[in-house]
C-alpha positions as a LaTeX table, in Angstrom:
\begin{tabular}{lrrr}
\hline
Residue & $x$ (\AA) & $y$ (\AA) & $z$ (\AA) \\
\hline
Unk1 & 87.60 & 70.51 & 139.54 \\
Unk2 & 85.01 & 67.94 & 141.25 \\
Unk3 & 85.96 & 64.71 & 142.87 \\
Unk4 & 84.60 & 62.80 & 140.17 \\
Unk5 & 85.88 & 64.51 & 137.40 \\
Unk6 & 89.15 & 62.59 & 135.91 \\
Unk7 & 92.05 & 64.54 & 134.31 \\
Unk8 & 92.69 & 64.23 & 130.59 \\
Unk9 & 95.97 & 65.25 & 129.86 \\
Unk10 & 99.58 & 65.46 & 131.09 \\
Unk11 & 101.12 & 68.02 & 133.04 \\
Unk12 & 104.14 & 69.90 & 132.44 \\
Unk13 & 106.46 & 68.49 & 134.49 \\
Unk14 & 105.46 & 65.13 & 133.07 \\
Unk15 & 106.16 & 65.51 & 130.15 \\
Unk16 & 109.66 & 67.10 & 131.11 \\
Unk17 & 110.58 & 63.69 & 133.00 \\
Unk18 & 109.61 & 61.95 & 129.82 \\
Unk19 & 111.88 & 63.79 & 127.63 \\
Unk20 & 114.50 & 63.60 & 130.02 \\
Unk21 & 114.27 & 59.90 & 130.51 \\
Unk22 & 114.28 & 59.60 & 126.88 \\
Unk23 & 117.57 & 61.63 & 126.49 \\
Unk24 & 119.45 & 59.72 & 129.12 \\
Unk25 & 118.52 & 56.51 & 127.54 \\
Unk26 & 119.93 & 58.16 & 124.51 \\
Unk27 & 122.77 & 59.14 & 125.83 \\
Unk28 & 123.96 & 55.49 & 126.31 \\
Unk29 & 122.44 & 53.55 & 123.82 \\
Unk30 & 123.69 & 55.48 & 120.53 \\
Unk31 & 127.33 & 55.34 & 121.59 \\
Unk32 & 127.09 & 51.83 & 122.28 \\
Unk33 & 125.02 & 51.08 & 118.44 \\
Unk34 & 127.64 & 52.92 & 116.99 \\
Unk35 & 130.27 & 51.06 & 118.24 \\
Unk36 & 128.29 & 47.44 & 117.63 \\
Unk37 & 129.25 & 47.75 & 113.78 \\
Unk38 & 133.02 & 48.23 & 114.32 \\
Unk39 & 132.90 & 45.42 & 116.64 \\
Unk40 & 131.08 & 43.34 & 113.70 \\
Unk41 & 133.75 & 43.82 & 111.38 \\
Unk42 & 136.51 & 43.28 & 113.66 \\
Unk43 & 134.69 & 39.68 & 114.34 \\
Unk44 & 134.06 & 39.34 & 110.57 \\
Unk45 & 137.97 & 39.40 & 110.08 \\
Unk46 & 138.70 & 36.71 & 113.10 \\
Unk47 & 135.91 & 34.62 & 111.83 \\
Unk48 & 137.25 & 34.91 & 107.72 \\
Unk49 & 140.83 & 34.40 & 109.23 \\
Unk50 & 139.84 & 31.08 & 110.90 \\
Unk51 & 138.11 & 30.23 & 108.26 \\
Unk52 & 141.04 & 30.70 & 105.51 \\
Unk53 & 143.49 & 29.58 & 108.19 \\
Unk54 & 141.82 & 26.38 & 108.69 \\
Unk55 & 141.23 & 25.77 & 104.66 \\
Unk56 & 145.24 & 26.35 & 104.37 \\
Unk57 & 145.87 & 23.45 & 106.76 \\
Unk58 & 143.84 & 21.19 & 105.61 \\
Unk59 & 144.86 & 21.28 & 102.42 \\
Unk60 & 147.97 & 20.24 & 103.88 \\
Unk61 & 147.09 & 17.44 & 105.51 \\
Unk62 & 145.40 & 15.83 & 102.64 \\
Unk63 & 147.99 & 16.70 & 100.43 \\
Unk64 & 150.89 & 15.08 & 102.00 \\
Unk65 & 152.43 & 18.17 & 103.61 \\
Unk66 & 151.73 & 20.15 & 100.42 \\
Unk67 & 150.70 & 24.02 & 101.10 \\
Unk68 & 149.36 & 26.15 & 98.58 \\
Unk69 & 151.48 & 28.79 & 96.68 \\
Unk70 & 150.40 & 32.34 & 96.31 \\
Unk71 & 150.04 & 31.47 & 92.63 \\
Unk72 & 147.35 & 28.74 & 92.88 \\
Unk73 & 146.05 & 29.62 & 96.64 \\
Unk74 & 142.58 & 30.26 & 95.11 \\
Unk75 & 142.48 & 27.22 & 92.67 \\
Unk76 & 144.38 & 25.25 & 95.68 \\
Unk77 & 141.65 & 26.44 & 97.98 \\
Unk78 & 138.22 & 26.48 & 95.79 \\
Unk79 & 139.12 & 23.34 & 93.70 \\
Unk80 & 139.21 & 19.45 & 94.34 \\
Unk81 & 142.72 & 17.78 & 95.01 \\
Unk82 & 144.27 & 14.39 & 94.52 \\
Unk83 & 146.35 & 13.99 & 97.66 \\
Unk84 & 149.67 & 15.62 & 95.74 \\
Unk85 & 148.74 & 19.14 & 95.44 \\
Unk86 & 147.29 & 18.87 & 91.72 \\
Unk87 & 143.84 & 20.08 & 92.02 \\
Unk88 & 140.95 & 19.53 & 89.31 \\
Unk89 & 137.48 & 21.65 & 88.92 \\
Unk90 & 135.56 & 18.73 & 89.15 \\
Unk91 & 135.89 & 15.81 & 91.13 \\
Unk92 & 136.73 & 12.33 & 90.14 \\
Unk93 & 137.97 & 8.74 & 91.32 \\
Unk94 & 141.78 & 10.53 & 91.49 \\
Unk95 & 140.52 & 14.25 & 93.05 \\
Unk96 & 138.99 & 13.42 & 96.09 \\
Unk97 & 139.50 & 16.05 & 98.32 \\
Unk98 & 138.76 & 19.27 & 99.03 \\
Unk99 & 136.92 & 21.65 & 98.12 \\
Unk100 & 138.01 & 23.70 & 101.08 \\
Unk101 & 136.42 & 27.06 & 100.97 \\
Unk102 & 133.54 & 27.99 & 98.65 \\
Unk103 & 135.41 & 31.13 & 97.56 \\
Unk104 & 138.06 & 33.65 & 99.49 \\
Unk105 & 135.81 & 36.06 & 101.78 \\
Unk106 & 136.31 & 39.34 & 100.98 \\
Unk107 & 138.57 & 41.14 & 103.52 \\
Unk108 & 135.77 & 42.81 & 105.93 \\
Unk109 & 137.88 & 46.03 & 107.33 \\
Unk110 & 140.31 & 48.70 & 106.90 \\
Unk111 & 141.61 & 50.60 & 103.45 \\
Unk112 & 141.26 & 47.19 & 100.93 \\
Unk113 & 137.96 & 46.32 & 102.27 \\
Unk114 & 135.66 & 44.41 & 99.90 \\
Unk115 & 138.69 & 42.93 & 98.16 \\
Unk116 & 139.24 & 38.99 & 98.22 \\
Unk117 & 141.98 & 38.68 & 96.09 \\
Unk118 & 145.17 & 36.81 & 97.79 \\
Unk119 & 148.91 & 37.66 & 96.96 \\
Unk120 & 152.47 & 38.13 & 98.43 \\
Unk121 & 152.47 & 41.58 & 98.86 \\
Unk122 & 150.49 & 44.71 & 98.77 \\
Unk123 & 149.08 & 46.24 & 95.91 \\
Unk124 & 145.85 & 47.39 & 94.10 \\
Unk125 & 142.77 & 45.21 & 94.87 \\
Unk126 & 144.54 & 42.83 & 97.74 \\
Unk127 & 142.64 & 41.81 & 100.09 \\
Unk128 & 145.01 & 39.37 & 101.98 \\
Unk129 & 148.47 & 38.96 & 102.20 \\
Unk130 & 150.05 & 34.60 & 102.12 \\
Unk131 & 153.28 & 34.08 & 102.95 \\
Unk132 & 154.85 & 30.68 & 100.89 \\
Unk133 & 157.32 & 30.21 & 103.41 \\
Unk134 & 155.58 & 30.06 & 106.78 \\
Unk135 & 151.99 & 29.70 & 105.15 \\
Unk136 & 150.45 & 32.52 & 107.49 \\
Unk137 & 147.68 & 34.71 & 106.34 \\
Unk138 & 147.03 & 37.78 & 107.23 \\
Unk139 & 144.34 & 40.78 & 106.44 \\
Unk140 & 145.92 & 43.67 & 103.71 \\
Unk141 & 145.33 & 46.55 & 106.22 \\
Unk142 & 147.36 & 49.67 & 106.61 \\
Unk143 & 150.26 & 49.77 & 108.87 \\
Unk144 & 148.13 & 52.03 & 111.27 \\
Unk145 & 144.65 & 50.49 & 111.06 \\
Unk146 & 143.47 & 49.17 & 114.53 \\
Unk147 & 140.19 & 47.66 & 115.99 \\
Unk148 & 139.03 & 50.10 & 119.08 \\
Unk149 & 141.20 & 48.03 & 121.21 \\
Unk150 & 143.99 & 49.22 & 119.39 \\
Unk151 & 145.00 & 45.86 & 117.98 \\
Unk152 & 146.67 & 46.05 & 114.53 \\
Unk153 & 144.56 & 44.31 & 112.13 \\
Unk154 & 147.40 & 42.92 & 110.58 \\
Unk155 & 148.41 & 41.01 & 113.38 \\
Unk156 & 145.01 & 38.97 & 114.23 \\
\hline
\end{tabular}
C-alpha cells in the first residue's frame, strides 16, 4: 500500500468491537424496556386510584357527608348532585355539583384488566371493589397479583 493511498473498508477486528458494543448495550437496555411497561401499569393503577379516591371524597363534601353506595357509585360519580346525594344527568339551578369523574377508568392491571365496572365484591367483569362502610376503593386483582416490588395490587 503507498503512503497516499487511504483505506476503504473496515477491518475485522472492527467490526467485532462493533458487534460487541452493540450486544452489551443490548444486554442492558432490553431488560430495562421490558420492565418500563409493568412499571406503566403499576402507575396507571396509583394514578386511577387517586383519581377515584379523590372523586369519592368530594362527593362527600358537597353532599353533606353523603358517600356514594355501590348501587349508584357510577351515577353518584359521573352525574351532577344537589348537595343531598340526589344526583341529576343534567345540571340545573338545584344540581350544582359535581360531575366528578368523566367515567370510571378501567382497572389497568392484573386478571380483570380492562374492566371499569364497580361493585362490592368479586365477580365477572369487576374491575374495582367499594366498600359502603369505610368508602375505600380498591383494584379487583387476584389474591396473588403483585407489582415487581412485590406489592399486592390490592392493597395500593
Amino acid at each position: 500500500m503507498s503512503p497516499t493511498a487511504t483505506r476503504k473498508a473496515f477491518s475485522l477486528v472492527e467490526l467485532v468491537i462493533v458487534v460487541v458494543i452493540i450486544g452489551v448495550i443490548s444486554a442492558i437496555a432490553i431488560p430495562r424496556l421490558s420492565r418500563g411497561s409493568e412499571g406503566a401499569q403499576d402507575s396507571a393503577l396509583r394514578g386511577n386510584l387517586a383519581i377515584l379516591r379523590n372523586g369519592i371524597e368530594m362527593f362527600a363534601a358537597e353532599n353533606g357527608g353523603a358517600y356514594p353506595t355501590v348501587a349508584n357509585f357510577v351515577e353518584a360519580m359521573t352525574a351532577y348532585s344537589d348537595g343531598k346525594g340526589n344526583t341529576n344527568a343534567t345540571k340545573t339551578t338545584k344540581f350544582i355539583f359535581g360531575p366528578y369523574l368523566k367515567e370510571v377508568p378501567a382497572l389497568p392491571v392484573g386478571q380483570n384488566k380492562g374492566n371499569n365496572v364497580v361493585a362490592a365484591a368479586d365477580a365477572a367483569g369487576v374491575g374495582w371493589i367499594y366498600n359502603d362502610t369505610t368508602h375505600e376503593i380498591s383494584a379487583n386483582a387476584g389474591v396473588a397479583e403483585a407489582d415487581v416490588t412485590g406489592t399486592l395490587y390490592t392493597a395500593y
